[in-house]
C-alpha positions as CSV (number, residue, x, y, z in Angstrom):
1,X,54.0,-143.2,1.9
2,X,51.9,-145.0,-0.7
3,X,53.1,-148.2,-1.7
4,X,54.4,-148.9,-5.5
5,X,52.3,-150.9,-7.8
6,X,55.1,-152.5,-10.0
7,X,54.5,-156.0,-10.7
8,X,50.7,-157.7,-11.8
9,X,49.6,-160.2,-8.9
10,X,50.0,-162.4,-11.2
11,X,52.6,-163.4,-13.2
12,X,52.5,-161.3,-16.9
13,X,50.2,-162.7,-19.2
14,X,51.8,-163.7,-23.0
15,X,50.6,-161.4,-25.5
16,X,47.1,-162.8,-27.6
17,X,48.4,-162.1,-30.8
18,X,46.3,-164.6,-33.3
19,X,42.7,-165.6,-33.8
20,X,43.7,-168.8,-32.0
21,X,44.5,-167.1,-28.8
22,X,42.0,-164.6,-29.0
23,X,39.1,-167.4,-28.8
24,X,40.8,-168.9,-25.9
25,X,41.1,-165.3,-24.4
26,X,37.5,-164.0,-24.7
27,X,36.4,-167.4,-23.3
28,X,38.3,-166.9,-20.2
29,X,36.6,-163.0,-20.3
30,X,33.0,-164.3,-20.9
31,X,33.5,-167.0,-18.3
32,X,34.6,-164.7,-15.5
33,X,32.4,-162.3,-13.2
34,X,31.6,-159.0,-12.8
35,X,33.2,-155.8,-14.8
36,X,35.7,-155.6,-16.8
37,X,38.6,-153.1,-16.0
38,X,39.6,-152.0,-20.4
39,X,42.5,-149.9,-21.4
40,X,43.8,-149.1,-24.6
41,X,47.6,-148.1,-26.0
42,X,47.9,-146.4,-28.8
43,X,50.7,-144.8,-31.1
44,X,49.4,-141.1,-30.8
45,X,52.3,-139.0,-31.7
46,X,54.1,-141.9,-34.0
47,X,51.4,-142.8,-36.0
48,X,49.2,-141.5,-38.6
49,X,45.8,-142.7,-36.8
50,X,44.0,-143.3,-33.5
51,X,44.7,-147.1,-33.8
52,X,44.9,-150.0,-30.7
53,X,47.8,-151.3,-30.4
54,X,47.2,-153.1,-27.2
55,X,44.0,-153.7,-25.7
56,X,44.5,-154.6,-21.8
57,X,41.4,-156.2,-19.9
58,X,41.2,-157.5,-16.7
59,X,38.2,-159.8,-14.9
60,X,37.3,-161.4,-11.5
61,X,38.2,-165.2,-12.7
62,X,39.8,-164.5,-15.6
63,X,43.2,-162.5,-14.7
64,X,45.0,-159.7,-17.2
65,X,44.7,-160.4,-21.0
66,X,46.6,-158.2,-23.2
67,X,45.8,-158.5,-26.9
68,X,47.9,-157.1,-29.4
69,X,45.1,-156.5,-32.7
70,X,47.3,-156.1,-35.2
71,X,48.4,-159.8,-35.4
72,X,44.2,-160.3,-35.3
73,X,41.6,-160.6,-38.5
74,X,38.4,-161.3,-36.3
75,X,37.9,-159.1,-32.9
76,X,34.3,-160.5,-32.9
77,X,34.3,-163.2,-30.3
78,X,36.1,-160.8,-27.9
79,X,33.3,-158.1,-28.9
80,X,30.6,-161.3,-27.8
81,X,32.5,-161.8,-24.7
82,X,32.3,-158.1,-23.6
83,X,28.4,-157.4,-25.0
84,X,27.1,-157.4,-21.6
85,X,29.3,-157.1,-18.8
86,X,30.2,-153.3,-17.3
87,X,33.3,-151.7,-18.9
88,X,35.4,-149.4,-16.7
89,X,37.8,-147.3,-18.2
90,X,39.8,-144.0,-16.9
91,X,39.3,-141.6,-19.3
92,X,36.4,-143.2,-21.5
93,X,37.0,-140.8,-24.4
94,X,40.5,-141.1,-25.3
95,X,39.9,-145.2,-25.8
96,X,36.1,-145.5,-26.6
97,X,37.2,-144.1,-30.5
98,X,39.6,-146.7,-31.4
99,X,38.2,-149.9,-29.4
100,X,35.1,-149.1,-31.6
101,X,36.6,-149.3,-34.7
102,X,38.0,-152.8,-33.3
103,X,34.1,-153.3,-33.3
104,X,34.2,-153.2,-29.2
105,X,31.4,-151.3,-27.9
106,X,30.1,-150.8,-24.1
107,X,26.5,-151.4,-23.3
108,X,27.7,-149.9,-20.0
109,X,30.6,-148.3,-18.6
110,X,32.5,-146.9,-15.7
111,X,34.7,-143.8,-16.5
112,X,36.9,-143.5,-13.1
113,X,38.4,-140.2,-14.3
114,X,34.6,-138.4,-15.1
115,X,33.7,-140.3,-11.6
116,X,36.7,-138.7,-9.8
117,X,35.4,-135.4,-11.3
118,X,31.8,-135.8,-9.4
119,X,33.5,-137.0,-6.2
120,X,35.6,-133.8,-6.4
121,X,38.8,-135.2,-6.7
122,X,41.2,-132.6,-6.9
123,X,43.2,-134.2,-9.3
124,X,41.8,-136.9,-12.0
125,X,44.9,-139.0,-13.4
126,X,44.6,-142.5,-13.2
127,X,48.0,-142.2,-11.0
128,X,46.4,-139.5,-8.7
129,X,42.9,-142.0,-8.8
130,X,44.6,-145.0,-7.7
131,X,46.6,-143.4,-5.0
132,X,43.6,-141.8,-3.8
133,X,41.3,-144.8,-3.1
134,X,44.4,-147.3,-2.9
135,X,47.3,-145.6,-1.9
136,X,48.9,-147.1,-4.3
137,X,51.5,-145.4,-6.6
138,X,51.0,-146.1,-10.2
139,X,54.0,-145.1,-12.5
140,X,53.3,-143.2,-16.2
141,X,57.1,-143.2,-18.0
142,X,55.5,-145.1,-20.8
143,X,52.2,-143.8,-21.5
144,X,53.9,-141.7,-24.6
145,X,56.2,-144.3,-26.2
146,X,55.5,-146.0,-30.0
147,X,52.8,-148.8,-29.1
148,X,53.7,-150.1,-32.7
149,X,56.8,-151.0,-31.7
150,X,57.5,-155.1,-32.2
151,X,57.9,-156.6,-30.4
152,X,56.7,-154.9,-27.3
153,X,59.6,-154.6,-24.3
154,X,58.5,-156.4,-21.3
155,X,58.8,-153.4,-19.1
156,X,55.8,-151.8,-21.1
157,X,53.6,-154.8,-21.1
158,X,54.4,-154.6,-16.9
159,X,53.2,-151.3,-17.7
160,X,50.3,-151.4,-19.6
161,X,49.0,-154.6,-17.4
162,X,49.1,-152.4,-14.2
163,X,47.1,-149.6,-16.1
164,X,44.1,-152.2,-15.5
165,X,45.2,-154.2,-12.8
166,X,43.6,-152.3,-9.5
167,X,41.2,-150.4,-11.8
168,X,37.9,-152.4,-10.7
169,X,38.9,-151.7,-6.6
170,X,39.2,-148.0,-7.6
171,X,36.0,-148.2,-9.4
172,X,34.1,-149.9,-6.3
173,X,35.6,-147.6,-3.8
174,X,34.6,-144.3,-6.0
175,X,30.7,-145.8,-6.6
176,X,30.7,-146.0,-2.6
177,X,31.8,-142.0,-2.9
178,X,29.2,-141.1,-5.3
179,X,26.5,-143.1,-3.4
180,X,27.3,-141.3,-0.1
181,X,27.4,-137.9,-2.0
182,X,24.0,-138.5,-3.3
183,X,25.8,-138.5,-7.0
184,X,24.9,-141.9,-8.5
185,X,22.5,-140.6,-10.5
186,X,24.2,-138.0,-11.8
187,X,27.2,-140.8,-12.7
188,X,24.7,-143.1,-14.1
189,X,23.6,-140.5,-16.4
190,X,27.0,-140.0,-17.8
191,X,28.2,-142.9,-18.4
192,X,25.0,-143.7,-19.8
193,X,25.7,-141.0,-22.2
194,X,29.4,-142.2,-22.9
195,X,28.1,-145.8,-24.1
196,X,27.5,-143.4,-27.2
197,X,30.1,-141.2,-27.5
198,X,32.0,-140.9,-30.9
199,X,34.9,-138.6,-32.0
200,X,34.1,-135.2,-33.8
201,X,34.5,-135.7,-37.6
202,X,36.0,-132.5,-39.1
203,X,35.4,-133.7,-42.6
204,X,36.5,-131.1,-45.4
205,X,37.2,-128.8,-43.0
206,X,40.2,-130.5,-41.2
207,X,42.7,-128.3,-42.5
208,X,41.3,-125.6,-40.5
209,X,42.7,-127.2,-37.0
210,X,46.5,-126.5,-38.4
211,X,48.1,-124.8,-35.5
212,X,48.4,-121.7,-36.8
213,X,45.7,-120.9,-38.5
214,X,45.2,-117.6,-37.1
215,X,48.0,-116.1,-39.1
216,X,45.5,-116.6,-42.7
217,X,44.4,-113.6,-43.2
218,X,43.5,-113.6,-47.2
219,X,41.3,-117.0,-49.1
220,X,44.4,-117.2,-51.4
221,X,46.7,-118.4,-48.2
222,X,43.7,-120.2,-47.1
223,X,43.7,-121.9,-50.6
224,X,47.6,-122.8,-50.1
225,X,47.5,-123.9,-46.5
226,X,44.9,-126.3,-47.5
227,X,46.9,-127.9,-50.8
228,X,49.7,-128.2,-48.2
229,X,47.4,-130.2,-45.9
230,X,46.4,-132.1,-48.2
231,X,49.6,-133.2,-49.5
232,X,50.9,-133.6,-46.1
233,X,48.4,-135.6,-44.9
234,X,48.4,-138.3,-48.2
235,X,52.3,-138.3,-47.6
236,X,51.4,-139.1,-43.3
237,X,48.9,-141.8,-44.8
238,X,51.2,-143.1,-47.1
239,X,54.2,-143.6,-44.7
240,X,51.9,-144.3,-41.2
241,X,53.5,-141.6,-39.4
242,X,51.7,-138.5,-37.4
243,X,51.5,-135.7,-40.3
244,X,53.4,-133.1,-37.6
245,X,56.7,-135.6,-38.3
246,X,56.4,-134.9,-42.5
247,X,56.3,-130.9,-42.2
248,X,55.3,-129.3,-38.9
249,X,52.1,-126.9,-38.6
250,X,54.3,-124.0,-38.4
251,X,55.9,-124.8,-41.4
252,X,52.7,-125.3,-43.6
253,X,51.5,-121.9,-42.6
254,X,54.6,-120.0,-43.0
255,X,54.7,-121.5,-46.8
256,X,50.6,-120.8,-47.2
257,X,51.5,-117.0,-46.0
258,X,55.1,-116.6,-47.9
259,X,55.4,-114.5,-51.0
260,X,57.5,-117.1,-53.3
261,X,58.1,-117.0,-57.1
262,X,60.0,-120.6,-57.5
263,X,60.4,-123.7,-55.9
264,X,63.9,-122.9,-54.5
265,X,61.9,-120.3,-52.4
266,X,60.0,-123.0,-49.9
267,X,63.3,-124.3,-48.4
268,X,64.5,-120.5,-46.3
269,X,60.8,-120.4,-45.8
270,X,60.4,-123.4,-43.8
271,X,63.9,-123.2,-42.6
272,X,63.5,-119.8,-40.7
273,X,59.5,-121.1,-39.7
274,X,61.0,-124.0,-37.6
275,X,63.9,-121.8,-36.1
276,X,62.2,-119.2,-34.7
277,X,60.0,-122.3,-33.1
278,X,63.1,-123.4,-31.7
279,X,64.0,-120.3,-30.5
280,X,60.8,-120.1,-28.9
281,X,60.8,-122.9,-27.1
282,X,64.3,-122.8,-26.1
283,X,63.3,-119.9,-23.9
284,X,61.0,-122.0,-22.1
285,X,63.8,-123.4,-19.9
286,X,64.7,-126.3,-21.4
287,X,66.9,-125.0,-24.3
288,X,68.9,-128.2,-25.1
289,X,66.2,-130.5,-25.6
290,X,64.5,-127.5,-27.5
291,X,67.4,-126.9,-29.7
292,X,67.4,-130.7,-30.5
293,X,63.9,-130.7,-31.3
294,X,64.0,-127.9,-33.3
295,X,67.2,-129.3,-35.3
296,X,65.1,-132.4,-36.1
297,X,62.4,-130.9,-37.6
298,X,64.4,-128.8,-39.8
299,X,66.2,-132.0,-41.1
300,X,63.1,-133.8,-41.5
301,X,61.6,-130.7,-42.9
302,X,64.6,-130.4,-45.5
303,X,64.4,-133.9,-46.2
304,X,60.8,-133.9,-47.4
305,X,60.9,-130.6,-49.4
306,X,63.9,-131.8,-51.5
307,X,62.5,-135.4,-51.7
308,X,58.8,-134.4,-52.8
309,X,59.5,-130.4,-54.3
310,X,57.2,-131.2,-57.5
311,X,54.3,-132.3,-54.4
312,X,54.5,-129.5,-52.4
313,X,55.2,-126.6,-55.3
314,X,52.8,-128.5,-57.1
315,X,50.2,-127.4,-53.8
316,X,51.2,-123.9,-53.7
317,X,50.9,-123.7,-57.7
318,X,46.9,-125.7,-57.3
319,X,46.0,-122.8,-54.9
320,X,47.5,-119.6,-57.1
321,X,45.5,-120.7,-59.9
322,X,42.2,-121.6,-58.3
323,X,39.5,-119.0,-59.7
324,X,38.6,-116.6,-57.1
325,X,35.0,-118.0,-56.6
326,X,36.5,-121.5,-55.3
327,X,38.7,-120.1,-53.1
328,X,38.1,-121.0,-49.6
329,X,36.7,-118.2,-47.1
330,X,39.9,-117.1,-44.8
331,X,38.0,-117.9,-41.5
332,X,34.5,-119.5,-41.6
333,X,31.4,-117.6,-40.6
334,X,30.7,-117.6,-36.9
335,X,28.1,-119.9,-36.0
336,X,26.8,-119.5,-32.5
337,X,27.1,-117.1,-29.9
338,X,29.9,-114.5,-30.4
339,X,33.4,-115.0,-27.5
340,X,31.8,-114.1,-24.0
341,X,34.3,-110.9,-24.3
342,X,32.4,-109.0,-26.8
343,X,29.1,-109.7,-25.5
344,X,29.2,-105.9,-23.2
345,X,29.5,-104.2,-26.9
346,X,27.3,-106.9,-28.8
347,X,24.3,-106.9,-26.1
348,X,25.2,-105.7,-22.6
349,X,21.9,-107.6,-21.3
350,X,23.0,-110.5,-22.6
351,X,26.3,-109.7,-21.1
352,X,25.0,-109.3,-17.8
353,X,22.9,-112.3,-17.9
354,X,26.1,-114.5,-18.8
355,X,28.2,-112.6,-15.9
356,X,25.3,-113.5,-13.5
357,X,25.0,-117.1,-14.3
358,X,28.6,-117.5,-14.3
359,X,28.6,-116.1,-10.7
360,X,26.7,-118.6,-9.8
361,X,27.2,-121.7,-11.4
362,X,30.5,-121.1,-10.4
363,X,29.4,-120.7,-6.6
364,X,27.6,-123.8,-6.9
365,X,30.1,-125.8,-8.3
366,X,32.4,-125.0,-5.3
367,X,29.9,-125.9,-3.3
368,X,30.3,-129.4,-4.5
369,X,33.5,-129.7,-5.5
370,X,32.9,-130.7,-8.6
371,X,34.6,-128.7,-11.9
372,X,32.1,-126.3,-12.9
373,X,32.3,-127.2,-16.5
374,X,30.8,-131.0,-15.3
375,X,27.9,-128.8,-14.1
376,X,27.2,-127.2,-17.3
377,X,29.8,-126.5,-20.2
378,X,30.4,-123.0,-21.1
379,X,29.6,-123.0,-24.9
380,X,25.9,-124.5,-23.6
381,X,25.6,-121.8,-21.7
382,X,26.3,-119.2,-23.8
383,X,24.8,-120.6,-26.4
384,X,21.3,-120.7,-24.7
385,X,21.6,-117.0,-23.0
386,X,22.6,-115.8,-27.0
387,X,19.6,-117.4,-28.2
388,X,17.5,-115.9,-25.6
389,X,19.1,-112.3,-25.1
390,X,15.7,-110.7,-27.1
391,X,13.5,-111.9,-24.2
392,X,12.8,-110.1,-21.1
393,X,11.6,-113.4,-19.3
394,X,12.8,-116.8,-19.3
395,X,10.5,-119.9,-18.8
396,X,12.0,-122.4,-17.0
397,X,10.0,-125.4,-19.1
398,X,11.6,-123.1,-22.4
399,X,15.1,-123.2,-20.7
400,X,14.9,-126.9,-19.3
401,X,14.1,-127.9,-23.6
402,X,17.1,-125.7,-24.8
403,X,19.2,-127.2,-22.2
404,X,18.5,-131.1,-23.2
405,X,18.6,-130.0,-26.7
406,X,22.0,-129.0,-26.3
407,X,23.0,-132.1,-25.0
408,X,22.5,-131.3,-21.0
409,X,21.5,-134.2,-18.8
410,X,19.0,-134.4,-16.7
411,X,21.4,-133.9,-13.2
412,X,22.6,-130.8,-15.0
413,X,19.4,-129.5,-16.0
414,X,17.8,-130.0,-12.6
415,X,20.7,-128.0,-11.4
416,X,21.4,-125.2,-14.2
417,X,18.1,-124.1,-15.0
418,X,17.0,-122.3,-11.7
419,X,20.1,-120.2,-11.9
420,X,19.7,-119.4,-15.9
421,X,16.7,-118.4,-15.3
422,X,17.6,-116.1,-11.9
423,X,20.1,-114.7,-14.0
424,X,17.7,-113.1,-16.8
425,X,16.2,-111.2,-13.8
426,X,19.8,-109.7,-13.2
427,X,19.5,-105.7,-13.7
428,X,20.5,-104.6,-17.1
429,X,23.7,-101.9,-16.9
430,X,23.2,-98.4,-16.8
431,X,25.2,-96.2,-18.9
């Protein structure tokens, strides 16, 4: 059985939580040798943003750190200490976001989890990781908990120090696995590529991603659902709390799609929205915890309405009296290539072109064990057998430029084009 991993070799680092102890800290960093293991807690769920509330490091010669930012006014001699050295995170997306806005940025990096991938690991977690190359078992019963919690229980800073603690070894023994599998390169390429990464920005448009959504049918409701966002969200801001814990989605869109005459109107509304969510979830076989969740957010729900009625009447009142010509668009145009399933009535070459490629990325991605969405992601592909549906040949140099335009690296490319291009050759249907 693998053995657990519940105490740091050492003995638990004090928390840096001033500029004093930060200087001392990213001396010891830039003094040591080699990478440096980086992880990253954060309140997701609790608070309004994507903020760090605890940054954990670890380095040959100079032990666990864990820095609590918030108590911090200048991250820039731990960004100096880290401008040079290797990073190695698991999971390099979900931290890269809010260490950069710490001004901590990678000239290189290590993702173990997008490593584990192009081993073929069947499973990615850092607990399945570490158990893998260590057998180790690494426990996760606080990775959802409020990080902006102060001061932080001891058991999670045992927690959040192990998340780092072995995370160098597993990085050393999965390099040897890509090296033996031919598949540095292809690593090297995308890390290379993380060093850059930065979170979508959904601008104007981030009302849109309310769960939900699908139920606007008219740019009247789209009009409301928006002045409820908006309102929402300032409220969320305002109190630093995740905007779901002010008025859940479900709620917003019931209001946006509601006929309602009078404020008094909003309160059934949302009241019946969150119950039959309850109901819902209840049947998913946990029907107490459900049924407690559910009575939650109709309190909190209540709550709000009554406390803030002028705000969120005041939304649905903005959007009723918005001149047709500024009313929002219920669903924004398509842009790219229609959903793979109506590509047989769209263009049934095009259809059996993606079928084809499909095939045989997915063939080849069993072959290596590796996800085939690593090998080439899905929208690429359609989006480059769309574009070249009209054409009864594909060039490979034509394919190869589409690809990297699209954001495909080289590895990919080397490996995707041959079959794109086999698969414009595949036999267009007969009726």
């Amino acid at each position: 059985m693998p053995t657990p991993l519940t105490h740091p070799a050492e003995d638990l680092p004090p928390v840096v939580a001033d500029d004093a102890g930060l200087a001392e800290a990213a001396a010891r960093v830039a003094a040591g040798t080699g990478p440096v293991a980086i992880d990253a807690e954060r309140a997701s769920g609790h608070r309004y943003g994507n903020d760090a509330y605890l940054v954990q490091l670890r380095r040959q010669g100079a032990g666990t750190l864990l820095v609590d930012p918030m108590g911090i006014t200048d991250m820039s001699p731990l960004a100096e200490a880290l401008d040079g050295p290797e990073w190695v995170l698991h999971a390099a997306t979900q931290d890269l976001p809010c260490l950069a806005d710490l001004g901590l940025r990678p000239r290189s990096l290590f993702d173990t989890e997008l490593g584990g991938r192009l081993v073929g690991l069947p499973r990615v977690g850092l607990a399945a990781v570490v158990e893998h190359y260590l057998d180790l078992t690494l426990a996760k019963e606080h990775s959802a908990v409020d990080w902006s919690t102060r001061p932080l229980p001891t058991d999670w800073l045992v927690y959040a120090a192990l998340d780092v603690e072995v995370l160098v070894e597993v990085r050393d023994a999965m390099e040897a696995d890509l090296e033996r599998l031919g598949r540095d390169e292809w690593a090297r390429q995308e890390f290379d590529a993380l060093t850059s990464f930065t979170a979508k920005d959904h601008g104007d448009e981030a009302w849109r991603r309310t769960s939900g959504t699908h139920r606007i049918r008219r740019p009247r409701q789209a009009a409301t659902l928006r002045e409820l966002w908006l309102v929402r969200d300032e409220m969320a801001r305002e109190r630093d709390v995740t905007p779901s814990k002010v008025m859940h989605d479900d709620a917003l869109v019931a209001l946006a799609t509601a006929p309602m005459v009078d404020p008094a109107d909003m309160a059934p509304v949302v009241r019946y929205a969150l119950a039959a969510r309850g109901a819902k979830n209840s049947r998913g076989g946990r029907p107490h915890r459900a049924t407690g969740a559910a009575e939650r957010r109709v309190r909190r729900a209540m709550a709000t309405l009554q406390g803030h009625a002028d705000q969120w009447w005041g939304a649905v009142v903005r959007a009723a009296e918005l001149p047709e010509a500024e009313l929002p668009p219920a669903k924004l145009p398509s842009v790219g290539p229609p959903p793979a399933k109506a590509w047989a009535d769209r263009d049934p070459r095009a259809a059996a072109r993606l079928a084809a490629a499909r095939a045989e990325l997915g063939e080849l991605a069993e072959g290596y064990g590796v996800p085939v969405e690593n090998l080439l992601t899905p929208s690429l592909l359609r989006e480059v057998l769309w574009d070249t549906a009209d054409r009864e040949h594909l060039q490979a140099a034509q394919v190869d430029a589409d690809l990297e335009a699209g954001g495909a690296r080289p590895w990919q490319r080397e490996l995707a084009v041959p079959v794109i291009v086999r698969a414009a050759e595949a036999p267009a249907p007969t009726d």
